[in-house]
PDB file with SEQRES, HELIX, SHEET and CRYST1 records, atoms N, CA, C and O in Angstrom:
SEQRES   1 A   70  UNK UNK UNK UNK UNK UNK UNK UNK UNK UNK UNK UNK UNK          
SEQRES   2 A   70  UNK UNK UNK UNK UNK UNK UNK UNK UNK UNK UNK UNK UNK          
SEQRES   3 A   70  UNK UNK UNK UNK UNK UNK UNK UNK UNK UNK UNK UNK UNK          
SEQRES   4 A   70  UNK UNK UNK UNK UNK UNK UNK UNK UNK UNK UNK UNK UNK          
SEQRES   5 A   70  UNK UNK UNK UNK UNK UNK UNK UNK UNK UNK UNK UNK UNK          
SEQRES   6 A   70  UNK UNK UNK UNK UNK                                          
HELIX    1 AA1 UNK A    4  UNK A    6  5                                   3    
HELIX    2 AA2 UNK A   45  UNK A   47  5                                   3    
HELIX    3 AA3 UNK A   62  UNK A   66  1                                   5    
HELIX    4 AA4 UNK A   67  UNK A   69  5                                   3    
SHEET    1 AA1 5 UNK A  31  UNK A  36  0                                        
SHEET    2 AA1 5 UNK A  20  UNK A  28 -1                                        
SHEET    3 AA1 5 UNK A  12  UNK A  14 -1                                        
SHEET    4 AA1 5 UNK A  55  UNK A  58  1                                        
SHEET    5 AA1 5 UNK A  48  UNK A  50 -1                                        
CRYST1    1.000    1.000    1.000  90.00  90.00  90.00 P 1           1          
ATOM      1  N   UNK A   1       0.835  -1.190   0.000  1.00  0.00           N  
ATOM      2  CA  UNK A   1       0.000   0.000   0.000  1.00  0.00           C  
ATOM      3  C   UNK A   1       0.876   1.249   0.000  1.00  0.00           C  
ATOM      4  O   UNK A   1       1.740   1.478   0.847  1.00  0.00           O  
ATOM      5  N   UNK A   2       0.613   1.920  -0.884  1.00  0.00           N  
ATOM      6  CA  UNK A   2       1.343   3.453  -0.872  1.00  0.00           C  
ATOM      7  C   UNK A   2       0.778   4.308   0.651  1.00  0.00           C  
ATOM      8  O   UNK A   2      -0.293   4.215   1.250  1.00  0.00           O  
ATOM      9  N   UNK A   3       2.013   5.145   0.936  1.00  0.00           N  
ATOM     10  CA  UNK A   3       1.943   5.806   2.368  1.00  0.00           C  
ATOM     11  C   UNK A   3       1.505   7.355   2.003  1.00  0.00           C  
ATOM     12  O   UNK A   3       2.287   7.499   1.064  1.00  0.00           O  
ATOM     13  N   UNK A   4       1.000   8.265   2.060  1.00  0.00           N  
ATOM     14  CA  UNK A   4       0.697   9.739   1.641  1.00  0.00           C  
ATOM     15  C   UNK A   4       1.649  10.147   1.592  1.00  0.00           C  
ATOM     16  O   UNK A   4       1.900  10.827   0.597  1.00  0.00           O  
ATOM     17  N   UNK A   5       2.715   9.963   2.640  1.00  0.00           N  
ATOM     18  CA  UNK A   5       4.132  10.613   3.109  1.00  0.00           C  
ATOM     19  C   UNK A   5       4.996  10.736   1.669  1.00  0.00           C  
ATOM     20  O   UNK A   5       5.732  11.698   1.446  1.00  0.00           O  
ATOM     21  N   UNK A   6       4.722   9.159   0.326  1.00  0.00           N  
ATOM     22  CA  UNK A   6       5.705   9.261  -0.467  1.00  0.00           C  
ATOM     23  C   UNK A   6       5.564  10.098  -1.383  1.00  0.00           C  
ATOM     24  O   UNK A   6       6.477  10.481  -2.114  1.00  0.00           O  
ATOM     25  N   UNK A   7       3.847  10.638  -1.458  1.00  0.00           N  
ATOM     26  CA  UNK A   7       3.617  11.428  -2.554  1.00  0.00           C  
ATOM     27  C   UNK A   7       3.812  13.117  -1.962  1.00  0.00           C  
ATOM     28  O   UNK A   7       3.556  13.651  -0.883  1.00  0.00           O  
ATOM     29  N   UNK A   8       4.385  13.603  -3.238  1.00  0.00           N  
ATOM     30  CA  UNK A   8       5.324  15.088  -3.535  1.00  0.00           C  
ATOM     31  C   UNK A   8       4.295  15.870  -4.015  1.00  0.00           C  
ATOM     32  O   UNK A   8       3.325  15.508  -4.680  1.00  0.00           O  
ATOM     33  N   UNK A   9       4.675  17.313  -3.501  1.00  0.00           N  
ATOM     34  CA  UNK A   9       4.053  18.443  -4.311  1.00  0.00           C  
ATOM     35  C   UNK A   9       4.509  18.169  -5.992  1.00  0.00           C  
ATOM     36  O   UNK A   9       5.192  17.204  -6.336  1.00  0.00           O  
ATOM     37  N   UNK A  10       4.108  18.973  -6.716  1.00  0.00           N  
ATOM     38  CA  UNK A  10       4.719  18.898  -7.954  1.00  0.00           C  
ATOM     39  C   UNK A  10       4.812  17.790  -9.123  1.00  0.00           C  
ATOM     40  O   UNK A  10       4.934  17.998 -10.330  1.00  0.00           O  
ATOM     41  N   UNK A  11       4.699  16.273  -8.289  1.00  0.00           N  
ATOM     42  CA  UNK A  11       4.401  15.054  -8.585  1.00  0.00           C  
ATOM     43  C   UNK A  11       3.323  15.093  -9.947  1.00  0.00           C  
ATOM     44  O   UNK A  11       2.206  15.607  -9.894  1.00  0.00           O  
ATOM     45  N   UNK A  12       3.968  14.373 -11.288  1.00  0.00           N  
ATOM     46  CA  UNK A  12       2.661  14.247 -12.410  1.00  0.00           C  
ATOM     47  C   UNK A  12       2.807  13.139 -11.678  1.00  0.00           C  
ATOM     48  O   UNK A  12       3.662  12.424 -11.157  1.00  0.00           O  
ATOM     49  N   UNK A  13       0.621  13.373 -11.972  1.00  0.00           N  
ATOM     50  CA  UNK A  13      -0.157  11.827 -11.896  1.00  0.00           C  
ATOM     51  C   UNK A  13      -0.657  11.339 -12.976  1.00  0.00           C  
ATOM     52  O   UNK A  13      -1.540  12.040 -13.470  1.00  0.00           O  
ATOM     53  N   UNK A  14      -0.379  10.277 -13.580  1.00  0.00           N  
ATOM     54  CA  UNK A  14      -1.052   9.490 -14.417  1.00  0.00           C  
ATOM     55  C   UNK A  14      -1.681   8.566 -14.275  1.00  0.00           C  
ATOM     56  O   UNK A  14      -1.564   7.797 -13.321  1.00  0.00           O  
ATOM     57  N   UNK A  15      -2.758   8.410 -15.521  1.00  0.00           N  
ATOM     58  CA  UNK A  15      -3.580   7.161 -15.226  1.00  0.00           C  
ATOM     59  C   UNK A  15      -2.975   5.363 -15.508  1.00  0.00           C  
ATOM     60  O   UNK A  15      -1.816   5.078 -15.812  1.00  0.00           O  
ATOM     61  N   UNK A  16      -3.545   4.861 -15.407  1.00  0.00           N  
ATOM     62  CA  UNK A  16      -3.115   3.350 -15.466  1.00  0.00           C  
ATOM     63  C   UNK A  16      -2.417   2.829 -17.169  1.00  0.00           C  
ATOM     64  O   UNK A  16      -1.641   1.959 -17.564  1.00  0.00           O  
ATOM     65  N   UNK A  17      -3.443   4.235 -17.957  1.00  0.00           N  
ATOM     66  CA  UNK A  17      -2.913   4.036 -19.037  1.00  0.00           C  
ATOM     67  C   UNK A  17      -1.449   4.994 -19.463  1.00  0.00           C  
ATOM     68  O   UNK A  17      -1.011   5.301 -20.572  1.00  0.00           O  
ATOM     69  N   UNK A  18      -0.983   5.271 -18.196  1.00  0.00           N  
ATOM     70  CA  UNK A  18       0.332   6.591 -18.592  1.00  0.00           C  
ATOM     71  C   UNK A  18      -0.227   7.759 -19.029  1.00  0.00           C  
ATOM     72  O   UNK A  18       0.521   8.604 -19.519  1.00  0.00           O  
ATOM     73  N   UNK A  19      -1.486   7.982 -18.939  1.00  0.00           N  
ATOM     74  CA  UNK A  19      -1.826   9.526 -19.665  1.00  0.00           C  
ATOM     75  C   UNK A  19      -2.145  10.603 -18.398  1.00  0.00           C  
ATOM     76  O   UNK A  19      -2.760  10.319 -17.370  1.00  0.00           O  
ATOM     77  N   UNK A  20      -1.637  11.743 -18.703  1.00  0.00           N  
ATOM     78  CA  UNK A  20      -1.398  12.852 -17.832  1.00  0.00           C  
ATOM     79  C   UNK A  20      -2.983  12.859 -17.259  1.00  0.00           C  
ATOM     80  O   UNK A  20      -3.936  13.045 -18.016  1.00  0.00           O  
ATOM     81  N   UNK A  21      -3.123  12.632 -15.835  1.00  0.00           N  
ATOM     82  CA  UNK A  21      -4.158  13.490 -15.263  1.00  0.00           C  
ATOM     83  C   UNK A  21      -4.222  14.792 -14.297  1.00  0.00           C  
ATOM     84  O   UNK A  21      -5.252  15.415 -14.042  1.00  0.00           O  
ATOM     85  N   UNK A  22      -2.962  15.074 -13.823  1.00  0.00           N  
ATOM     86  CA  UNK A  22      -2.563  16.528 -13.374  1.00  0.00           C  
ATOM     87  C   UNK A  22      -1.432  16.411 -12.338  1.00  0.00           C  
ATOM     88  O   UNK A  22      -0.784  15.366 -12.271  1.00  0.00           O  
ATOM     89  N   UNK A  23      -1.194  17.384 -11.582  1.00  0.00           N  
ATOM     90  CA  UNK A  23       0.144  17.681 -11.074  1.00  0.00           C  
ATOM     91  C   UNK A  23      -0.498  17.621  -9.161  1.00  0.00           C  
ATOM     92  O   UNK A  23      -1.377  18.273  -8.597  1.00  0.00           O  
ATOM     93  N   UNK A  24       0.121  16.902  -8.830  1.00  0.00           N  
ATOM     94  CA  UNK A  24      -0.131  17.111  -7.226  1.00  0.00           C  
ATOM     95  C   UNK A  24       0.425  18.757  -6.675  1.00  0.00           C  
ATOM     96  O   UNK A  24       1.543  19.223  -6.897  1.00  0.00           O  
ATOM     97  N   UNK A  25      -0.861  19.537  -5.804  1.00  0.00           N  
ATOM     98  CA  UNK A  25      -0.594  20.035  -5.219  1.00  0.00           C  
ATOM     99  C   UNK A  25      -0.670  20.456  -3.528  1.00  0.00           C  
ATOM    100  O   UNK A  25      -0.430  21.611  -3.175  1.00  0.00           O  
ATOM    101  N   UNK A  26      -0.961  19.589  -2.736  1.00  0.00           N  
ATOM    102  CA  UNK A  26      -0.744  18.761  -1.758  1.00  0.00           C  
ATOM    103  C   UNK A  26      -1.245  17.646  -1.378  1.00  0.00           C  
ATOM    104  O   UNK A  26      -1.975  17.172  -2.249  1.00  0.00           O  
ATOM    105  N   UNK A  27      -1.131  16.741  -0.033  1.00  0.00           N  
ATOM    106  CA  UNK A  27      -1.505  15.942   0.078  1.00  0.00           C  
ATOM    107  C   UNK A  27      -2.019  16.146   1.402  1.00  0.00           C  
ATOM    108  O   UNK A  27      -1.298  16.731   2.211  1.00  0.00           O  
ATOM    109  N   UNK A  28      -3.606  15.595   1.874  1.00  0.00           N  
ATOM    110  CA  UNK A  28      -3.767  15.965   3.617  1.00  0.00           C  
ATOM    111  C   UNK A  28      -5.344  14.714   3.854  1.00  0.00           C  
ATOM    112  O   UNK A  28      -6.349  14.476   3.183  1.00  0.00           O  
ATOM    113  N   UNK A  29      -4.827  14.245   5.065  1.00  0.00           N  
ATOM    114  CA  UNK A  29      -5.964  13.453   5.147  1.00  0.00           C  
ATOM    115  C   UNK A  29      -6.318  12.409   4.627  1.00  0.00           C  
ATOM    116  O   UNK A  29      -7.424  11.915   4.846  1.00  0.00           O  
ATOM    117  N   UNK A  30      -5.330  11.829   3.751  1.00  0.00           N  
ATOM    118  CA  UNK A  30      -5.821  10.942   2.860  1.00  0.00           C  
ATOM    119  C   UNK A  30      -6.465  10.916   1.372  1.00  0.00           C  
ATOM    120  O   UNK A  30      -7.037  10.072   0.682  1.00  0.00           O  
ATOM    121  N   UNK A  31      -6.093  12.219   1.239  1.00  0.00           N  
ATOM    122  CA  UNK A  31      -6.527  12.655  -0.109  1.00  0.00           C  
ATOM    123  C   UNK A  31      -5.362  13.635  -0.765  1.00  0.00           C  
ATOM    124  O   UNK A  31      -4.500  14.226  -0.113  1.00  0.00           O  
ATOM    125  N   UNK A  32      -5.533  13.675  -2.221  1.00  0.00           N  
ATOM    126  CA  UNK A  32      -4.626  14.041  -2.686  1.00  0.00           C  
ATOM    127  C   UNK A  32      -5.222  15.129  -3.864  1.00  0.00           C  
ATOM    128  O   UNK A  32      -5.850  14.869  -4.890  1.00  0.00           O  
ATOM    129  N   UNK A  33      -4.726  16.611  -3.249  1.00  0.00           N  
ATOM    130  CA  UNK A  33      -5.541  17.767  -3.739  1.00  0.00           C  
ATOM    131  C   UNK A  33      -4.513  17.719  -5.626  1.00  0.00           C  
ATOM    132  O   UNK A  33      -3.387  17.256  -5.804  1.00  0.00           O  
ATOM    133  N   UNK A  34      -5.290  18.261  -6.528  1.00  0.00           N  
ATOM    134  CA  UNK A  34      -4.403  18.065  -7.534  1.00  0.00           C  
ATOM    135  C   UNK A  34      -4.509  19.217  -8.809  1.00  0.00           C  
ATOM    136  O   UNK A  34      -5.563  19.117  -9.438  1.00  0.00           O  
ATOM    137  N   UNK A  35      -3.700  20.150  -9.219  1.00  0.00           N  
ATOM    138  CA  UNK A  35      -4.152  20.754 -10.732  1.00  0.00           C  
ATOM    139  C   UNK A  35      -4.197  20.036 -11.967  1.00  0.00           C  
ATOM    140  O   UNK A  35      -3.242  19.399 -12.410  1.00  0.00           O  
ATOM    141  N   UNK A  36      -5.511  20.161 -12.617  1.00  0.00           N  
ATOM    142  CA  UNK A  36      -5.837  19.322 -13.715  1.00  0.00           C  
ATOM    143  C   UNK A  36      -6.729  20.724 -14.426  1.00  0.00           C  
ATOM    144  O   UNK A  36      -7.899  20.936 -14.106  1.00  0.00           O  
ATOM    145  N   UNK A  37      -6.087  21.483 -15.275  1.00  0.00           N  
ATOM    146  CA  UNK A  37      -6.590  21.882 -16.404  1.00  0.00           C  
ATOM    147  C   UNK A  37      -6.901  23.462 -15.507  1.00  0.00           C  
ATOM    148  O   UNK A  37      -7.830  24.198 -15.839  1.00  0.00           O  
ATOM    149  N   UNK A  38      -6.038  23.760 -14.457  1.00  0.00           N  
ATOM    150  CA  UNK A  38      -6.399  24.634 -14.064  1.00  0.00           C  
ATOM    151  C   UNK A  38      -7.393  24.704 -12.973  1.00  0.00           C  
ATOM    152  O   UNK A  38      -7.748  25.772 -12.473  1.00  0.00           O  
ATOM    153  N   UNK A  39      -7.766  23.729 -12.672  1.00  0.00           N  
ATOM    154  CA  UNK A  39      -8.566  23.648 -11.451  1.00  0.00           C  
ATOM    155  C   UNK A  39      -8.146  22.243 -10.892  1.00  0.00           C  
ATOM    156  O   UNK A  39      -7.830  21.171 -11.408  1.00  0.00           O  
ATOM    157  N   UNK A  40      -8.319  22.846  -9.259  1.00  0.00           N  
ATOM    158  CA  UNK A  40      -7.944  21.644  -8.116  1.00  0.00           C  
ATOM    159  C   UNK A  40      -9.122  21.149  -7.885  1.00  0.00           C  
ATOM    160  O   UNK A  40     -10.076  21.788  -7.444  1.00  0.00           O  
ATOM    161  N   UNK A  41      -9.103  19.209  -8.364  1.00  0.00           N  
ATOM    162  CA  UNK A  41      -9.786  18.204  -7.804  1.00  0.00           C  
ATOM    163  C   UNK A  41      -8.945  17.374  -6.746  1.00  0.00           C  
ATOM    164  O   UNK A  41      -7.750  17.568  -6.521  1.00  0.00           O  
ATOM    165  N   UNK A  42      -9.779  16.374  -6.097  1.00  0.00           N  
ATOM    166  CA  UNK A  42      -9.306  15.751  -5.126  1.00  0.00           C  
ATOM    167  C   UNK A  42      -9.030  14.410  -5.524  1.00  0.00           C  
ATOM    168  O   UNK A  42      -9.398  14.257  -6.688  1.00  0.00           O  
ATOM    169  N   UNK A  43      -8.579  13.472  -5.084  1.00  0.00           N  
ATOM    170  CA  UNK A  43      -8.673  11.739  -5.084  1.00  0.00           C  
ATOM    171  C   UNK A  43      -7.645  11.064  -4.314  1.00  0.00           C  
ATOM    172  O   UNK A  43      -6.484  11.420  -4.115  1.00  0.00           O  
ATOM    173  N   UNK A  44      -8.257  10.039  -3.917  1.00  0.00           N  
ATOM    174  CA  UNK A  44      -8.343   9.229  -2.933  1.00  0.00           C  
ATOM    175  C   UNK A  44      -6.468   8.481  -2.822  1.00  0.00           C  
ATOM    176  O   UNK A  44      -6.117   7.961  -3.882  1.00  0.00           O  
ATOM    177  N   UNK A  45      -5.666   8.449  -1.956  1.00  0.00           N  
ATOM    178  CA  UNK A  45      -4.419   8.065  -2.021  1.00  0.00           C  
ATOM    179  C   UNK A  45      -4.597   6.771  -2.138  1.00  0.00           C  
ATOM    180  O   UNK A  45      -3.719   6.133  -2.719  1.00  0.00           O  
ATOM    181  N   UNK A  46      -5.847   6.036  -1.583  1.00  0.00           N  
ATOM    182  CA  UNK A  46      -6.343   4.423  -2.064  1.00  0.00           C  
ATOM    183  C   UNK A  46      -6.008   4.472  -3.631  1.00  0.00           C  
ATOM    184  O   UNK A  46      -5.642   3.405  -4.123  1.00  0.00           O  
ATOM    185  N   UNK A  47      -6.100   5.680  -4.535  1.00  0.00           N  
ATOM    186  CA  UNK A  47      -6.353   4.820  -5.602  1.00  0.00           C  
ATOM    187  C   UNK A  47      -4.912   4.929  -6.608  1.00  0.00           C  
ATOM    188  O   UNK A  47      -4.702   4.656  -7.790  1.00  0.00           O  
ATOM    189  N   UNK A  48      -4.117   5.436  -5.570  1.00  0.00           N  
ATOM    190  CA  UNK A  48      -2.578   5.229  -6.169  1.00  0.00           C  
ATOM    191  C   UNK A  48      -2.057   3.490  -5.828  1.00  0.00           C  
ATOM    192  O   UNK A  48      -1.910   2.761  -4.847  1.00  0.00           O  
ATOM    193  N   UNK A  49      -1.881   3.407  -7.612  1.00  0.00           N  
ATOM    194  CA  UNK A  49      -1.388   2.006  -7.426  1.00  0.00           C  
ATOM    195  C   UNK A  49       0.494   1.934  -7.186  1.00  0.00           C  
ATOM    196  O   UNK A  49       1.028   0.964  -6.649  1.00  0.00           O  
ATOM    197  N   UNK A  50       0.965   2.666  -7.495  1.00  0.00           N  
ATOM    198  CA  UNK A  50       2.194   2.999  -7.534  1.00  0.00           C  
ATOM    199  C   UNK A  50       3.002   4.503  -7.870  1.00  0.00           C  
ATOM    200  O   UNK A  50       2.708   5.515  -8.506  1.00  0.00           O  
ATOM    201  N   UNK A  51       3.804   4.188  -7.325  1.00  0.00           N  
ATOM    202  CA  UNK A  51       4.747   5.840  -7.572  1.00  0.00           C  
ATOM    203  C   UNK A  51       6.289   5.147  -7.919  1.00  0.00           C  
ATOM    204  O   UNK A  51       6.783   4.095  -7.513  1.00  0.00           O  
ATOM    205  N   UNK A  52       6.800   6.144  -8.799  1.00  0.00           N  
ATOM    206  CA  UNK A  52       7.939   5.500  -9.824  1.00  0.00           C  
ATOM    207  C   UNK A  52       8.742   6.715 -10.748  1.00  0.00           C  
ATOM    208  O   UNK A  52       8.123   7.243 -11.672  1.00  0.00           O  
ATOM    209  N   UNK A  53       9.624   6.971 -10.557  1.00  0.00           N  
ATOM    210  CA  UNK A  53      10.345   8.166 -10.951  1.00  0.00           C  
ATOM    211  C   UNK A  53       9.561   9.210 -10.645  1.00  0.00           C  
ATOM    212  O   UNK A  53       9.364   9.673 -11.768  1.00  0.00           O  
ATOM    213  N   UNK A  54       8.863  10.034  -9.747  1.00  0.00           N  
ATOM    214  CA  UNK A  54       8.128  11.028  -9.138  1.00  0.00           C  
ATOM    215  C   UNK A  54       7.068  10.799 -10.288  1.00  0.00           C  
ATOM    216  O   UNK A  54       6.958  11.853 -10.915  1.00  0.00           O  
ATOM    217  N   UNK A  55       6.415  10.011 -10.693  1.00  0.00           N  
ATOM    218  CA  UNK A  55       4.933   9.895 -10.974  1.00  0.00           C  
ATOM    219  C   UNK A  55       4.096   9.155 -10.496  1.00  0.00           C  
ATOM    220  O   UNK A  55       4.192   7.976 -10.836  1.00  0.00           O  
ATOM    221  N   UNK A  56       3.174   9.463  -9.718  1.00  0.00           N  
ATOM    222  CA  UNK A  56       2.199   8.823  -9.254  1.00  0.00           C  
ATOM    223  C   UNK A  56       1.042   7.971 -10.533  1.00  0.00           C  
ATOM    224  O   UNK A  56       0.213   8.445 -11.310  1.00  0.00           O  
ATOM    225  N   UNK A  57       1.326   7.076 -10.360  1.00  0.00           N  
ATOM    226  CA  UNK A  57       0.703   6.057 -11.257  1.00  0.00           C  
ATOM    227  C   UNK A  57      -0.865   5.556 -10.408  1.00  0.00           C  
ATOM    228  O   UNK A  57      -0.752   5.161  -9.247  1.00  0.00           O  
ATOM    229  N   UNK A  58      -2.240   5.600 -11.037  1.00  0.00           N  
ATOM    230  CA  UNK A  58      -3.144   5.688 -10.350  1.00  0.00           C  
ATOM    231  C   UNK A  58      -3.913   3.607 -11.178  1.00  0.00           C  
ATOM    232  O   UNK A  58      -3.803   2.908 -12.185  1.00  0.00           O  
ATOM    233  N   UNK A  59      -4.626   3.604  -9.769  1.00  0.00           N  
ATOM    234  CA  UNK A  59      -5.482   2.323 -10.650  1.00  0.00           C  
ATOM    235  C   UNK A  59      -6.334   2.353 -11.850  1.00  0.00           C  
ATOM    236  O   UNK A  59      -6.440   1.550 -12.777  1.00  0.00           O  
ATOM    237  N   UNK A  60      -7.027   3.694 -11.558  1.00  0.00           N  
ATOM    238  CA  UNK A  60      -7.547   3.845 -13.127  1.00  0.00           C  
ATOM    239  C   UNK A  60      -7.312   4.472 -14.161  1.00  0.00           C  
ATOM    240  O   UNK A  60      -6.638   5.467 -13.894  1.00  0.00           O  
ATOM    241  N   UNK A  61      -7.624   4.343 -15.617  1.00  0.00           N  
ATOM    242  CA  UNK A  61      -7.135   5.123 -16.587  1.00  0.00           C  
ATOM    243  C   UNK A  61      -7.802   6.705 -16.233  1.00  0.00           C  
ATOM    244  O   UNK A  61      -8.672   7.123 -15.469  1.00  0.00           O  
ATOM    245  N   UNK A  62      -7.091   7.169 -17.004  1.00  0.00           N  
ATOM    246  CA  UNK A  62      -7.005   8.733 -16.837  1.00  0.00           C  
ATOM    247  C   UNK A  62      -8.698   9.257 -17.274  1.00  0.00           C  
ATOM    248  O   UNK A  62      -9.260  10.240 -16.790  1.00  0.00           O  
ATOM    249  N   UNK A  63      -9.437   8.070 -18.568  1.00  0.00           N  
ATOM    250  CA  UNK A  63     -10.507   9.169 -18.423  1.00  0.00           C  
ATOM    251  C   UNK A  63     -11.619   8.451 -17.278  1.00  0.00           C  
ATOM    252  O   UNK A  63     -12.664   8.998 -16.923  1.00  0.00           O  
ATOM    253  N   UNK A  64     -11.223   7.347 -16.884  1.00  0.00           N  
ATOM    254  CA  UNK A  64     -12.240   6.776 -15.398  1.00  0.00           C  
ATOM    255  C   UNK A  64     -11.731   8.067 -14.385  1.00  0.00           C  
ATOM    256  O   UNK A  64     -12.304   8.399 -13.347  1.00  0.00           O  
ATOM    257  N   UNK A  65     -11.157   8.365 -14.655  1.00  0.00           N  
ATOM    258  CA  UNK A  65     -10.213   9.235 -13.270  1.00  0.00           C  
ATOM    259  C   UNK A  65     -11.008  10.639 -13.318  1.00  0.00           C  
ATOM    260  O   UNK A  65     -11.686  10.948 -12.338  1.00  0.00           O  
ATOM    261  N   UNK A  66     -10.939  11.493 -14.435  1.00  0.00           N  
ATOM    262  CA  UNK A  66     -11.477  12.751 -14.245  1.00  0.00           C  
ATOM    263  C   UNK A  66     -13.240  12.323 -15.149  1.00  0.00           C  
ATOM    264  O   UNK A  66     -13.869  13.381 -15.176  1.00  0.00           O  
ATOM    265  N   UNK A  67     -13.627  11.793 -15.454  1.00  0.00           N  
ATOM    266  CA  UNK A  67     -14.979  11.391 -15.876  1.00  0.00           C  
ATOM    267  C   UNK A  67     -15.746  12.089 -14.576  1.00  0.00           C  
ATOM    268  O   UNK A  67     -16.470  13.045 -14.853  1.00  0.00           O  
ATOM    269  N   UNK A  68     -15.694  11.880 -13.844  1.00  0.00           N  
ATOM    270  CA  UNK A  68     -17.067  12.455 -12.726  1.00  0.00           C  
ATOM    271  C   UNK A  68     -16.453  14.102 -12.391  1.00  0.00           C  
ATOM    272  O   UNK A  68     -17.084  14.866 -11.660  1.00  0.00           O  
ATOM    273  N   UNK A  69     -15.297  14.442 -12.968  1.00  0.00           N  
ATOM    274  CA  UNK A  69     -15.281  16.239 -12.564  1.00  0.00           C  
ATOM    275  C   UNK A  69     -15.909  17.030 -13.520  1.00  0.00           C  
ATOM    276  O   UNK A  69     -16.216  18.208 -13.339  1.00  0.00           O  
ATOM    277  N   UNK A  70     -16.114  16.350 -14.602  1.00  0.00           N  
ATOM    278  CA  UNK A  70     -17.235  16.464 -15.852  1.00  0.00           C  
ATOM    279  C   UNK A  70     -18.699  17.072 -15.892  1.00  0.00           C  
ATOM    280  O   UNK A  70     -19.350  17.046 -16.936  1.00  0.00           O  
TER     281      UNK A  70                                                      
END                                                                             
């Protein structure tokens, strides 16, 4: 299980398929606040499957991921 502690400001997140879903800009609580297109959404540090050269790699593809900020 990933720890909140490993994920970075500044951090790109991508989806499962490697495609950009935005840039971490902090982390608190268990959630992970993020810029995507100019506006900060949230998601769940559950749904980081891995982190790997400062990218947070997520379980789902990128458009399961921002589909409900839609």
């Amino acid at each position: 299980m990933i720890e909140a502690s490993q994920i970075k400001e500044h951090m790109e997140v991508q989806g499962s398929d490697g495609k950009h879903v935005g840039t971490v800009f902090t982390v608190d609580n268990g959630r992970i606040t993020l810029a995507s297109g100019g506006i900060e959404h949230t998601i769940d540090v559950a749904d980081v499957e891995a982190i790997t050269d400062d990218v947070v790699r997520l379980r789902k593809t990128a458009d399961e991921t921002v589909r409900p900020w839609h």
